[in-house]
BANUTOR-874539 format. One record per residue: residue number from 1; residue in three letters; x negated, z negated, y of N, C-alpha, C in turn. Coordinates in steps of 0.001 Angstrom, whole numbers, padded with zeros to 6 digits, m for minus. Layout:
N
NUM	ala	X	Z	Y	X	Z	Y	X	Z	Y
...
***
This chain:
341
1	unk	m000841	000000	m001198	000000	000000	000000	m000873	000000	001243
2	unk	m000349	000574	002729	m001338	000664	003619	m000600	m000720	004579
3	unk	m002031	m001250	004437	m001463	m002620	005332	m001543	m002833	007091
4	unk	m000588	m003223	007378	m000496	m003316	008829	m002007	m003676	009335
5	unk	m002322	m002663	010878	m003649	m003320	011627	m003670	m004864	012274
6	unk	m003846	m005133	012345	m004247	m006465	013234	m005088	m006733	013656
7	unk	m005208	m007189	015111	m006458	m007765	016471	m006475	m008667	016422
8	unk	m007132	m009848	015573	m007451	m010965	016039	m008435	m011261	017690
9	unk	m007434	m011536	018814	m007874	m011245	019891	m008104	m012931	020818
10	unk	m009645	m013246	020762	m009609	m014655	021245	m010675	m014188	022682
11	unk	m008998	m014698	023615	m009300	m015029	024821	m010828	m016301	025132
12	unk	m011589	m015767	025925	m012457	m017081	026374	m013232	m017429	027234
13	unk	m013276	m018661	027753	m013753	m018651	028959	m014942	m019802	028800
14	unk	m015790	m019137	029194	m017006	m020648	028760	m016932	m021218	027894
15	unk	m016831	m020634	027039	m016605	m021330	025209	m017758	m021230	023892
16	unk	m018768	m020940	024378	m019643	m020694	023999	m019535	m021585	022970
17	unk	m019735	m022420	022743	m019970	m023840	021692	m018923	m023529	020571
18	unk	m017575	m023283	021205	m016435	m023179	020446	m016591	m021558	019351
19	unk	m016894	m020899	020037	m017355	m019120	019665	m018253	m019374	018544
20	unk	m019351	m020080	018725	m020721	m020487	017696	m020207	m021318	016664
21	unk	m019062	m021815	016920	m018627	m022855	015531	m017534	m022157	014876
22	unk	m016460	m021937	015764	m015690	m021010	014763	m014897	m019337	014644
23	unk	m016116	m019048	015158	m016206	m017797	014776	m016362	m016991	013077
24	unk	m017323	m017941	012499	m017769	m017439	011386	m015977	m017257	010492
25	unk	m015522	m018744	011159	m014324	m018858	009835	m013410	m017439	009993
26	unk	m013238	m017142	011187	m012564	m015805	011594	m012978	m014815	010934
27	unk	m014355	m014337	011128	m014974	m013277	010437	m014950	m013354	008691
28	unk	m014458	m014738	007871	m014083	m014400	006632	m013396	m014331	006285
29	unk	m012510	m013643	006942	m010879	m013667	006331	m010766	m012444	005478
30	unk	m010098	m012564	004582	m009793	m011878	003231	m008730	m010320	003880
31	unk	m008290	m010527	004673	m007192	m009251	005196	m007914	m008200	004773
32	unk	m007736	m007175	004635	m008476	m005652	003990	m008314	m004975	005981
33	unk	m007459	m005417	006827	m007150	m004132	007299	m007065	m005391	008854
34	unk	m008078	m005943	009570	m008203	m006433	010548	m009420	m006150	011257
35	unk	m009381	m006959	012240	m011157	m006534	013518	m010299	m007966	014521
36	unk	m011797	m008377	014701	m012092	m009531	015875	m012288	m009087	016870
37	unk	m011518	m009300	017887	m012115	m008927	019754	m012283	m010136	020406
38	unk	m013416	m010271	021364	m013247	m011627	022059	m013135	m011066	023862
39	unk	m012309	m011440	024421	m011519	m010936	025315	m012434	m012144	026619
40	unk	m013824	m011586	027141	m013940	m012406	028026	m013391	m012622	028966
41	unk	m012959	m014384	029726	m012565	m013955	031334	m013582	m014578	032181
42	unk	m014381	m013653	032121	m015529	m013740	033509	m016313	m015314	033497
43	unk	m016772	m015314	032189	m017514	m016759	031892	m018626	m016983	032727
44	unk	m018948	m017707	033003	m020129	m018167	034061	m021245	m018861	032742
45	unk	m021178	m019646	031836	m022495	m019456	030669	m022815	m018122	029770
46	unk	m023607	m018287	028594	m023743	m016992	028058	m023334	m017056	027141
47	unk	m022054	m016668	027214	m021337	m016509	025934	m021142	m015033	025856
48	unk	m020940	m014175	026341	m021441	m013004	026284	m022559	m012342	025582
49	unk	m023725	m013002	026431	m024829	m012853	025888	m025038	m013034	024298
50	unk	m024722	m014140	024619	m024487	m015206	023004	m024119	m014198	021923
51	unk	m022554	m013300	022100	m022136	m012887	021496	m022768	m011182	020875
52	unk	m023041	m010827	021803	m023901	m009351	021549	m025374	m009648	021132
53	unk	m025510	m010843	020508	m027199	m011117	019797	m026733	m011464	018784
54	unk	m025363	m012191	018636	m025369	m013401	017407	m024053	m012238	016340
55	unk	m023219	m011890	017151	m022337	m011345	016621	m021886	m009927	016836
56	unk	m022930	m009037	016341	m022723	m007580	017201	m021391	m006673	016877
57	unk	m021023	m006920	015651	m019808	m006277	015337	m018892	m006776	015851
58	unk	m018592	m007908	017022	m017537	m008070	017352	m017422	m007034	018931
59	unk	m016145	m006549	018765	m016105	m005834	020074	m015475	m007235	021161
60	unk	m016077	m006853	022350	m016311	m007868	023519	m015571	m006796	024737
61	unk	m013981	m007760	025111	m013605	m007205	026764	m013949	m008305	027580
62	unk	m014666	m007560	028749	m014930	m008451	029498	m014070	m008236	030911
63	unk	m013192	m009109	031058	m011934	m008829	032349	m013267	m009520	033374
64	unk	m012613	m008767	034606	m013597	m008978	036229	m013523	m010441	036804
65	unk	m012415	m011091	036552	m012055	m012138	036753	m011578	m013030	035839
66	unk	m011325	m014719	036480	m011021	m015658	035633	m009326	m015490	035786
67	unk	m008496	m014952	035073	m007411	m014162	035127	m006495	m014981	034214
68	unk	m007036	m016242	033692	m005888	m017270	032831	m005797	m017159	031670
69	unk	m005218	m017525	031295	m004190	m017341	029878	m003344	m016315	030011
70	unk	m002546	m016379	030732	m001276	m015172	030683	m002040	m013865	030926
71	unk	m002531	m013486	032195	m003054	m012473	033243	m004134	m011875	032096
72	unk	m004954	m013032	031380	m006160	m012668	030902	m005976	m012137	029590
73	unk	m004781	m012191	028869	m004564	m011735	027202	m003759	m010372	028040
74	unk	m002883	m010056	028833	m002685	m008887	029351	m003097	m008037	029760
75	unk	m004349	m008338	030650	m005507	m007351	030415	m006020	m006609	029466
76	unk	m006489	m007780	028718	m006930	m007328	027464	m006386	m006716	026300
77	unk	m004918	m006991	026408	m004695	m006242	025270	m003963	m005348	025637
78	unk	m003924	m004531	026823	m003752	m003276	027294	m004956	m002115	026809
79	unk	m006239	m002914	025979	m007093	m001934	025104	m006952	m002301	024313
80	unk	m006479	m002878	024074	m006403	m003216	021855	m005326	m002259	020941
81	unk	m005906	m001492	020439	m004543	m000853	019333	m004618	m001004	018477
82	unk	m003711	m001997	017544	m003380	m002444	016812	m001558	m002603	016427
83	unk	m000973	m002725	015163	m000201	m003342	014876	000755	m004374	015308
84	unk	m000336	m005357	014690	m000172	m006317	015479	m001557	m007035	016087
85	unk	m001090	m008415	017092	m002297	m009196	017899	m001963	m010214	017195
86	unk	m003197	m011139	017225	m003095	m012426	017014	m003892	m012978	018106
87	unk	m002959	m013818	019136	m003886	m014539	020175	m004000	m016009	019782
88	unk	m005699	m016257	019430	m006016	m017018	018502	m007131	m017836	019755
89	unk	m006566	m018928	020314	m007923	m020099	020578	m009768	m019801	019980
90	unk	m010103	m019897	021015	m011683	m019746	020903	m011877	m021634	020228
91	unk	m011596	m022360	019881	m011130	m023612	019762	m010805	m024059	018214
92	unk	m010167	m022904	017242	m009352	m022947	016458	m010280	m022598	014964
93	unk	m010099	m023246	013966	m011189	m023034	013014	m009928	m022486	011773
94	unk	m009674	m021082	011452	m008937	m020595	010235	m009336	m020640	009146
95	unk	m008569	m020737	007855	m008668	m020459	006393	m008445	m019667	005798
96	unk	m009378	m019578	004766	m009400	m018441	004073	m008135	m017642	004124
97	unk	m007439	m016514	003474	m005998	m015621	003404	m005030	m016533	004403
98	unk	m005634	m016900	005789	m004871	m017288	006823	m003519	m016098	007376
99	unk	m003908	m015254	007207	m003390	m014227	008005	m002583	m013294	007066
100	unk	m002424	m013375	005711	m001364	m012794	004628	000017	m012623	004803
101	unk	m000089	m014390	004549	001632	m014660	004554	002068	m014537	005810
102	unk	001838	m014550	007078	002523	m014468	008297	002672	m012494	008350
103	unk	001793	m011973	007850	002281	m010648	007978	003050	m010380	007080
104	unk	003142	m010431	006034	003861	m010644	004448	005509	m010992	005172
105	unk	005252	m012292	005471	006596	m012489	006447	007219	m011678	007778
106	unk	007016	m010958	008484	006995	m010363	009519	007560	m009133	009101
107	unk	006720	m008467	008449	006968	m006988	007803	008223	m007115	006750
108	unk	008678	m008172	006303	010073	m008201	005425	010882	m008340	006315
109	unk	010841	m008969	007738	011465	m008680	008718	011566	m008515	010177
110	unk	011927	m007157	010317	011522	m006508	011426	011830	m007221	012646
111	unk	012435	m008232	012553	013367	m008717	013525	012548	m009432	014170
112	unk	011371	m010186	013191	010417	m011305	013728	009646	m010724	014643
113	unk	009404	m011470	015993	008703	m010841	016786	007443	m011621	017341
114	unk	007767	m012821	016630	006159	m013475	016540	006287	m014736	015790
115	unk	005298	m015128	014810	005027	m015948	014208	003846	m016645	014584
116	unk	003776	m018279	014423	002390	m018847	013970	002612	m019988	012577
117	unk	001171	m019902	012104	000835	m020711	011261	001116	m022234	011684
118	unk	000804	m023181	010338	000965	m024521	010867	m000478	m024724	011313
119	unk	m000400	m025752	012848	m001265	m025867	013278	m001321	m027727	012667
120	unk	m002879	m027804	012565	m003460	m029159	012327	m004397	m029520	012525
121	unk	m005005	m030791	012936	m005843	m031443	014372	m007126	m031058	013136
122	unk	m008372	m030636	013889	m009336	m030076	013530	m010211	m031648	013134
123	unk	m010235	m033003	014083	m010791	m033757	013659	m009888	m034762	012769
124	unk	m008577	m034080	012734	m008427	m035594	011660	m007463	m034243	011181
125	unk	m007627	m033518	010048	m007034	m032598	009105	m005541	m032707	008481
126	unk	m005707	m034253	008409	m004323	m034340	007864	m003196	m034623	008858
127	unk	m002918	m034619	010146	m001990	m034630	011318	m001660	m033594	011831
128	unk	m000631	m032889	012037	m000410	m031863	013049	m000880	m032442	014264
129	unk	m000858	m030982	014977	m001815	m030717	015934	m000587	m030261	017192
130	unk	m000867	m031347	018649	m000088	m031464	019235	000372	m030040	019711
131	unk	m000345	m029013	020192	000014	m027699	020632	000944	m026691	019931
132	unk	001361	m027155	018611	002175	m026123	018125	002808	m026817	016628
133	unk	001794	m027946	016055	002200	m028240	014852	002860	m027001	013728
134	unk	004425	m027233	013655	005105	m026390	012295	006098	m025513	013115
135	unk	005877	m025149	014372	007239	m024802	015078	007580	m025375	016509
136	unk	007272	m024792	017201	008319	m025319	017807	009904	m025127	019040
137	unk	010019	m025843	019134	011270	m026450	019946	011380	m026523	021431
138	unk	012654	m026604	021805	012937	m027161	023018	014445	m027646	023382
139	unk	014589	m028231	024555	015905	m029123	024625	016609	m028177	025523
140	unk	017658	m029270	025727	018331	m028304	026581	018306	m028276	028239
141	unk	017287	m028990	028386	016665	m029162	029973	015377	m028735	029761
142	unk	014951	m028194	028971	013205	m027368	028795	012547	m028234	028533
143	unk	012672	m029504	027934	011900	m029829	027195	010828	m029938	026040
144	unk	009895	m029376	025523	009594	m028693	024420	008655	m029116	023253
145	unk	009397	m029535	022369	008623	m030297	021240	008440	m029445	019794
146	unk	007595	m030068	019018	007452	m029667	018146	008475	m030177	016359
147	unk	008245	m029551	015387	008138	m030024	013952	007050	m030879	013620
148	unk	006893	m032012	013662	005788	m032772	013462	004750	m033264	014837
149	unk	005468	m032938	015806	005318	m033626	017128	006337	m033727	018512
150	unk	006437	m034887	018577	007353	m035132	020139	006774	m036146	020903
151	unk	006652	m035680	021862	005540	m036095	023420	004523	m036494	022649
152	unk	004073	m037476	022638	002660	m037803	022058	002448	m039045	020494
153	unk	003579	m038939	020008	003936	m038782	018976	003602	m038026	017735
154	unk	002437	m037917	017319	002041	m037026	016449	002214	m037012	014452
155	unk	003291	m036657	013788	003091	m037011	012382	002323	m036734	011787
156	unk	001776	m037388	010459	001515	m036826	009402	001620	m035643	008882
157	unk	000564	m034756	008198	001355	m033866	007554	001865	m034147	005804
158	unk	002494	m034285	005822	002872	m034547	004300	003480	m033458	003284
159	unk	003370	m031905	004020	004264	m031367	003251	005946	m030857	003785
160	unk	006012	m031770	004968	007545	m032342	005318	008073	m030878	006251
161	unk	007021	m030194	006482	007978	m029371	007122	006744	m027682	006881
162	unk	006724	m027422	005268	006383	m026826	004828	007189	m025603	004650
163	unk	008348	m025328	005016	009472	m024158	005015	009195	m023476	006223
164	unk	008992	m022426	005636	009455	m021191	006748	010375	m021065	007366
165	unk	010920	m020907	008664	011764	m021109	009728	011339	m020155	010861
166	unk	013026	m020211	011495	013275	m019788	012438	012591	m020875	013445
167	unk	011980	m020868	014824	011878	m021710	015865	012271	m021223	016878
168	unk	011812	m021838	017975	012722	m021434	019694	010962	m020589	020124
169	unk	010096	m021227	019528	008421	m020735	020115	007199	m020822	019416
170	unk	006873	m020423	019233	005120	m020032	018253	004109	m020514	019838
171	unk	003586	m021609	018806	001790	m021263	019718	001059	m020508	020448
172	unk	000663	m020788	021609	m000214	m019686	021937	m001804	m019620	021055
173	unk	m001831	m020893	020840	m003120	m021005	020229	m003073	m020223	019104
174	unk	m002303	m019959	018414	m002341	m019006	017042	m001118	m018428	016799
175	unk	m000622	m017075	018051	000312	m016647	017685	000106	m015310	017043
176	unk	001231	m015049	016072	001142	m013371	015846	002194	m012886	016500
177	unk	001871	m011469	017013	003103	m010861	018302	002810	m009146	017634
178	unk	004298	m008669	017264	003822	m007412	017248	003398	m006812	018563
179	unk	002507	m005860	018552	002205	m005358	019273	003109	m004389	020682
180	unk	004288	m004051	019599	005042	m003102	020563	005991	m004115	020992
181	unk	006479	m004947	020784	007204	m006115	021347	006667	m006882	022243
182	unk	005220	m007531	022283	004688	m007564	023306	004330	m006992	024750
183	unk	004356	m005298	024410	004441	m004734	025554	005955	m004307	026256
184	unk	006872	m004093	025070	008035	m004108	025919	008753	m005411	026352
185	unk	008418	m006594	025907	008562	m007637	027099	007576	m007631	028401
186	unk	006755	m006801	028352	005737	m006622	029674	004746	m008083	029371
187	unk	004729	m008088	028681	003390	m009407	028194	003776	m010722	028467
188	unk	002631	m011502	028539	002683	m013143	029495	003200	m012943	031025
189	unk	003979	m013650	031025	004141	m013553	033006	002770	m014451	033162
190	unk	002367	m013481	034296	000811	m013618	034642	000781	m014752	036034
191	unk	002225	m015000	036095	002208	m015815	037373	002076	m017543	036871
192	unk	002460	m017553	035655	002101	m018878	035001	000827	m019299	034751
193	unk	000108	m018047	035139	m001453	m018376	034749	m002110	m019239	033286
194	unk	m001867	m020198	033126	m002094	m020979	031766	m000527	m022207	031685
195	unk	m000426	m022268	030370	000728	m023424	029746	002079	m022687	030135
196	unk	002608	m023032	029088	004001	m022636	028724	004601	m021263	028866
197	unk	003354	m019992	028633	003371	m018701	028937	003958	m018492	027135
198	unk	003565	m019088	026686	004193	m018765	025182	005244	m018862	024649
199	unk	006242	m019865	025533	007477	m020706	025480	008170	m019749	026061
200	unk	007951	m019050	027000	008745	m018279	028107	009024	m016897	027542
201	unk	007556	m016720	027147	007425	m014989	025994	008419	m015346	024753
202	unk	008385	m016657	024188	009171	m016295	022708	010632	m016615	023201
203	unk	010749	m016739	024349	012417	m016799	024942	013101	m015685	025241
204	unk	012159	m014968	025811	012484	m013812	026644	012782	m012837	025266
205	unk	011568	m012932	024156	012169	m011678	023398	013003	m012192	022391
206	unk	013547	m013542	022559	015041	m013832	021809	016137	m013605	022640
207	unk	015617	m013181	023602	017384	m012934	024619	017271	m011574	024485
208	unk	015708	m010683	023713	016643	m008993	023216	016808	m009455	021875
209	unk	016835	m010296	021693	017284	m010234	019825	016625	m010160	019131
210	unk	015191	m010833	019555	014078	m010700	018013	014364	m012495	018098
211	unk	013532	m013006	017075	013294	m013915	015972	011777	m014532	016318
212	unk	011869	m015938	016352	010586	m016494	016509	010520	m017233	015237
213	unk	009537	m017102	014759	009531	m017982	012908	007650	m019078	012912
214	unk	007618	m019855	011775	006714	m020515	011804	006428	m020167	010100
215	unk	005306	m019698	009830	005332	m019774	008138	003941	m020487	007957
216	unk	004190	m021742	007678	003328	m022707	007175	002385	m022756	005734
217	unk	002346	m021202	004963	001521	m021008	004397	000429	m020551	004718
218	unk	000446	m020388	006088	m000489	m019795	006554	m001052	m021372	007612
219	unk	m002449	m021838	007623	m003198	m023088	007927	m004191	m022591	008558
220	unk	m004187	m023444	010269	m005282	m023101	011158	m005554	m024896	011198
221	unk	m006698	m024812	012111	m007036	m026469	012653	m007760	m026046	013929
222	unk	m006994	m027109	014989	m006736	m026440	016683	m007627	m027910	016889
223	unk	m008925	m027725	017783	m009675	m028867	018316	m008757	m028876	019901
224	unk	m008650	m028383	020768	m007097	m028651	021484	m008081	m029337	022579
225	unk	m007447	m028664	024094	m008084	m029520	025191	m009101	m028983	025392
226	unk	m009390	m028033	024895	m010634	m026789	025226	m010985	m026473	026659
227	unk	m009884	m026286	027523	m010418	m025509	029059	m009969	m026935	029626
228	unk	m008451	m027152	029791	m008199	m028185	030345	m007874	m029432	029577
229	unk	m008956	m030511	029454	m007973	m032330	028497	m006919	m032592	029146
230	unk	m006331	m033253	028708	m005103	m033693	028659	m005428	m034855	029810
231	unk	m004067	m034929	030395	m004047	m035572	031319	m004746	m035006	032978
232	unk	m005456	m033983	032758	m006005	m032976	033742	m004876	m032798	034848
233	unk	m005177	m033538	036389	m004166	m032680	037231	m003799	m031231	037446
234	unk	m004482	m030538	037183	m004114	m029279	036959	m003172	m028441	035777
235	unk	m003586	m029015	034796	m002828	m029289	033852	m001317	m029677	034285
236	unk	m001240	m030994	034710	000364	m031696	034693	000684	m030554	035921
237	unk	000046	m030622	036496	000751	m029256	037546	001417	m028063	037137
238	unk	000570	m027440	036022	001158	m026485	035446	002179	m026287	034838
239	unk	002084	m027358	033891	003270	m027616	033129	004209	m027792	033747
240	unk	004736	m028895	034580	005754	m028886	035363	006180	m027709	036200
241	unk	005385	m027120	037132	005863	m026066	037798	006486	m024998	036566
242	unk	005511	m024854	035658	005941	m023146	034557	007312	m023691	033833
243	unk	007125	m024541	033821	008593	m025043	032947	009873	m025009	033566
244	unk	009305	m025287	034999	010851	m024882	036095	011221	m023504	035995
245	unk	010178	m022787	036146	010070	m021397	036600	010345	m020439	035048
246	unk	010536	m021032	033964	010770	m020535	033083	012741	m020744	032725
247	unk	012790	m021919	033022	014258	m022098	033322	015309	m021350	034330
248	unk	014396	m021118	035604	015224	m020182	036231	015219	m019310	035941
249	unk	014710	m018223	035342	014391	m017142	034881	015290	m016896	033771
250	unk	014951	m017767	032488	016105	m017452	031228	017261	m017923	030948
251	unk	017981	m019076	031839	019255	m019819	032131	019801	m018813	032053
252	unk	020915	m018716	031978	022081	m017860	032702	022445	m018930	034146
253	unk	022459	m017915	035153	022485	m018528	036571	023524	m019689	036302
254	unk	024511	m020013	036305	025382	m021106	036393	024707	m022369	036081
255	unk	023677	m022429	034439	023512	m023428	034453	021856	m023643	034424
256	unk	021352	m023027	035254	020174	m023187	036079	020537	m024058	037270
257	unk	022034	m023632	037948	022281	m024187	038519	022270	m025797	038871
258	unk	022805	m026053	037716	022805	m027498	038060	021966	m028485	036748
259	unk	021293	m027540	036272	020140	m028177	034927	018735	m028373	035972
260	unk	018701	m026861	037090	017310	m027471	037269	016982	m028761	038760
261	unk	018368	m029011	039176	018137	m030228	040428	018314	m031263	039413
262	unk	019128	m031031	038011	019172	m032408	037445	017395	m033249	036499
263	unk	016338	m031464	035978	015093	m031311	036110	014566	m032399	037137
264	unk	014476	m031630	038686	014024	m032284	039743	013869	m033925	040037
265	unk	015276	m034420	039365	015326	m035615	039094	014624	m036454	038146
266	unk	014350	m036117	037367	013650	m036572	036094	012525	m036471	035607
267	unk	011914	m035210	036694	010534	m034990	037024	009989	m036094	037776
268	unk	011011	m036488	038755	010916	m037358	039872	010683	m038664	039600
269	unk	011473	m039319	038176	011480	m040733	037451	009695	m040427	036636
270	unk	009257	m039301	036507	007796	m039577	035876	006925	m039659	036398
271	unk	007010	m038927	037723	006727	m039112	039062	006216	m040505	039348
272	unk	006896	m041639	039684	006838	m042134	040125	006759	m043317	038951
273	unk	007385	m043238	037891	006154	m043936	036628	005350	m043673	037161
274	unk	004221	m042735	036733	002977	m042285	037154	002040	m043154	038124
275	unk	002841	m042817	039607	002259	m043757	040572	002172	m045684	040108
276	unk	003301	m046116	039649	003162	m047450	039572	002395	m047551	038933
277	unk	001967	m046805	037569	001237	m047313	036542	m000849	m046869	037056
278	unk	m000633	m046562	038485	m001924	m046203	038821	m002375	m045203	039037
279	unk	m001532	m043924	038175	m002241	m042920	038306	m001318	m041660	039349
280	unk	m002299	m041956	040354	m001488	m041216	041714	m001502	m039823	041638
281	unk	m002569	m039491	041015	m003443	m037919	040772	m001564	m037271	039911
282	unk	m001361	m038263	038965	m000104	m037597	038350	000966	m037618	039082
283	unk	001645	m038075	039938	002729	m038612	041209	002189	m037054	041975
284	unk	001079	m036943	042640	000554	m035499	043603	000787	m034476	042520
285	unk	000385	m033891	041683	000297	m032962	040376	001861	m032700	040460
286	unk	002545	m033736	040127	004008	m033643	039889	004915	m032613	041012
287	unk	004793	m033394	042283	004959	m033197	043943	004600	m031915	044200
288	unk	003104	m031575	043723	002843	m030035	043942	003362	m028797	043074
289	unk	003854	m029789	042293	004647	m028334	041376	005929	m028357	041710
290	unk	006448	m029083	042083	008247	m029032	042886	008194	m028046	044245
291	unk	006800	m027767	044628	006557	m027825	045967	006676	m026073	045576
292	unk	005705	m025748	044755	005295	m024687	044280	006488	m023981	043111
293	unk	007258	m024350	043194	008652	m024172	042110	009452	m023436	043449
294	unk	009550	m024258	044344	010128	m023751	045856	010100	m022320	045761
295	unk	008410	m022459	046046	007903	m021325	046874	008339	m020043	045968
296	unk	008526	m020196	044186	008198	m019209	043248	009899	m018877	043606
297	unk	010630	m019541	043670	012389	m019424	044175	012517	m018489	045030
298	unk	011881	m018894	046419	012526	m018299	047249	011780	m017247	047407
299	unk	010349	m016793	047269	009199	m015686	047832	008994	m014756	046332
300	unk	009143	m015308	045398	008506	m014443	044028	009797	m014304	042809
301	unk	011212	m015439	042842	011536	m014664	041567	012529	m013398	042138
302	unk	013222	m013023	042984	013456	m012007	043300	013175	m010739	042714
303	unk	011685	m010949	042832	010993	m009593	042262	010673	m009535	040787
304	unk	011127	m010891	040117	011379	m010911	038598	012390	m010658	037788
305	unk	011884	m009506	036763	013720	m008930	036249	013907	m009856	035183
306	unk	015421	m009998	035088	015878	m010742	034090	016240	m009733	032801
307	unk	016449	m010421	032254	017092	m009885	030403	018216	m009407	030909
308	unk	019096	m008721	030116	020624	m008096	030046	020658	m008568	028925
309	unk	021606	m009678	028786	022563	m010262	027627	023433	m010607	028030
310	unk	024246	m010340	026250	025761	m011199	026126	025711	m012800	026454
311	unk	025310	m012658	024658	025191	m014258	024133	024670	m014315	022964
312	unk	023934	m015170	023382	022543	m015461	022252	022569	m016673	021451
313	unk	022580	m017163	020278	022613	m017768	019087	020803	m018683	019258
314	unk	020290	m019281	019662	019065	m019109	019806	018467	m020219	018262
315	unk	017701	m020066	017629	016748	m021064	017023	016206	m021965	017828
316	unk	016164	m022790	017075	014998	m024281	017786	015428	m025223	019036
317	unk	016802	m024697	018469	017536	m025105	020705	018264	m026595	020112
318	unk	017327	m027517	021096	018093	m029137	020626	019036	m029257	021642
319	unk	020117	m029105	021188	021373	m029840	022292	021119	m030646	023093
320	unk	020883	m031411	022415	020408	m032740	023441	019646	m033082	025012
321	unk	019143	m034289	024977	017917	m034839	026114	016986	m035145	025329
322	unk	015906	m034651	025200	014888	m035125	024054	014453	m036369	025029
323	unk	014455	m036720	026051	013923	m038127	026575	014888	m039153	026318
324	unk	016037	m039020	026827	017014	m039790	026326	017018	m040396	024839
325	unk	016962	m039487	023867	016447	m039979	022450	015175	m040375	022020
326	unk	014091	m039736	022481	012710	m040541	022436	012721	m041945	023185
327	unk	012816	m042154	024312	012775	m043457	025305	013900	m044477	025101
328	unk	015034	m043696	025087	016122	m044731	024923	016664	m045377	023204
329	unk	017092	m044206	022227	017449	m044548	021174	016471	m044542	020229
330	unk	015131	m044489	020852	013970	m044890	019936	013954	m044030	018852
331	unk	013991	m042683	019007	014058	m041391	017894	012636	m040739	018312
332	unk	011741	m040989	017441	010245	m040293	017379	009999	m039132	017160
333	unk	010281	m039016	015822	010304	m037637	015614	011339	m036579	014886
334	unk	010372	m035776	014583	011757	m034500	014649	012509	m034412	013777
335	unk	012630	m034799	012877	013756	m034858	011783	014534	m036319	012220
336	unk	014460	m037621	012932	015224	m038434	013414	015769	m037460	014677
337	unk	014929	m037006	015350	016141	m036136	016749	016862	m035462	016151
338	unk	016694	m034539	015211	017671	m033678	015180	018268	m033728	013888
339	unk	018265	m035020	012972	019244	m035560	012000	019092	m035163	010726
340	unk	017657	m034243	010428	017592	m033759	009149	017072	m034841	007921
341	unk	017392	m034471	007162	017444	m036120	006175	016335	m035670	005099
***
């Protein structure tokens, strides 16, 4: 049989360390019918260098600028022809026939328009891994959690959420995207620059009617916190602002309407946690993305087209307040939120 192409395509930016460690695992993958690209964005060490001494068969784009996450896999894979992409973390260490079953799955159905593997924490193997775990989720105020993680809550892996599934979003750290679905959603919105560009992409191409799935036979391990650690003001900035700006965008206007001032509010209660508990840097971070949510309202979404839909059935969509049940009724994780026994 002639097997689908695939680009394993890892974005990177000053990753040199990360490139030298797990690169090799990439380059042994069993697929008959793949190629590695490493998609520079304008690194300031030599990882470049690095790469055209240490690893010559890998083909190397080097974008002009530090162009993000979103901006910077759009560039780049405006030269990649392939099948499909896999935008895979410079960060991320794969296993052997990683990349089988997610195409195996995909190609039985056309509908899927991006999958990832289960992700699991590179230093402690047996935990999912906060960025993507088995799937994931989101609420019904854009909240967005995982199968085997909610807020910082991280399970075990035991097996427990070893089924293939539908989700609301695949990883960026290890997603597969067909190729032609990627470009007719017009890629990452490049205005998110980094975080929650993956959440927004696997939304957008469920409001034309493809399928976001997780097939957990397929095993990566994500070291996580690569460009920005956690807790990074830039970071909480992001997140908050892209998460607004992803809501106005795929709501249906009515209840953007009054989901995202009720957002504003509740941004506002972490807000100001934040400050009491000391950390002011998160209170400003917060403030500047409400500020900058404004600006994307009134000056930039205009010029952003929306989907044409009916009504959409979506996967991975929790009714609920995932804070309300984490904080208040003391529901951790994801089979207590969403009642599976």
């Amino acid at each position: 049989m002639a097997y689908p192409s695939v680009a394993v395509v890892i974005l990177n930016w000053n990753g040199k360390s990360f490139l030298e460690k797990f690169l090799p695992s990439v380059l042994s993958g069993t697929y008959s019918n793949y190629k590695v690209i490493v998609a520079d964005n304008a690194s300031s060490d030599d990882s470049v260098s690095f790469l055209k001494s240490h690893f010559p068969e890998i083909e190397v784009i080097i974008n002009p600028t530090n162009e993000g996450f979103a901006k910077g896999y759009n560039t780049a894979l405006q030269q990649v022809n392939a099948d499909y992409y896999v935008l895979l973390n410079s960060d991320v260490e794969v296993t052997p026939g990683w990349i089988e079953p997610v195409i195996e799955l995909m190609e039985a159905d056309k509908k899927i328009a991006a999958c990832q593997p289960k992700l699991l924490a590179f230093d402690q193997k047996d935990s999912f891994e906060y960025a993507g775990a088995s799937g994931g989720w989101i609420d019904s105020f854009g909240y967005p959690f995982t199968r085997g993680r909610v807020f910082d809550v991280i399970e075990k892996d035991l097996g427990q959420y070893n089924d293939a599934v539908s989700c609301f979003w695949a990883t960026g750290a290890a997603m597969f995207v067909r190729a032609d679905v990627y470009h007719e959603m017009k890629g990452l919105d490049a205005y998110f620059f980094a975080h929650q560009e993956e959440i927004d992409l696997c939304w957008r191409m469920q409001l034309f009617g493809y399928k976001i799935f997780v097939q957990p036979k397929s095993v990566v391990y994500h070291v996580g916190g690569g460009t920005l650690p956690k807790g990074n003001s830039r970071k909480v900035y992001l997140n908050f602002r892209n998460n607004l700006i992803m809501l106005a965008k795929n709501l249906p206007f009515w209840k953007a309407c009054w989901k995202i001032p009720v957002r504003f509010g509740l941004d506002a209660v972490a807000a100001w946690k934040g400050l009491l508990s000391g950390e002011s840097h998160y209170f400003m971070a917060i403030a500047k993305s409400h500020m900058s949510f404004m600006y994307w309202l009134i000056f930039i979404k205009r010029t952003t087209p929306k989907p044409q839909f009916s009504s959409c059935n979506f996967s991975g969509w929790h009714h609920g307040l995932l804070i309300w049940d984490y904080f208040f009724k003391n529901k951790k994780t994801f089979k207590e939120i969403i009642g599976v026994k």
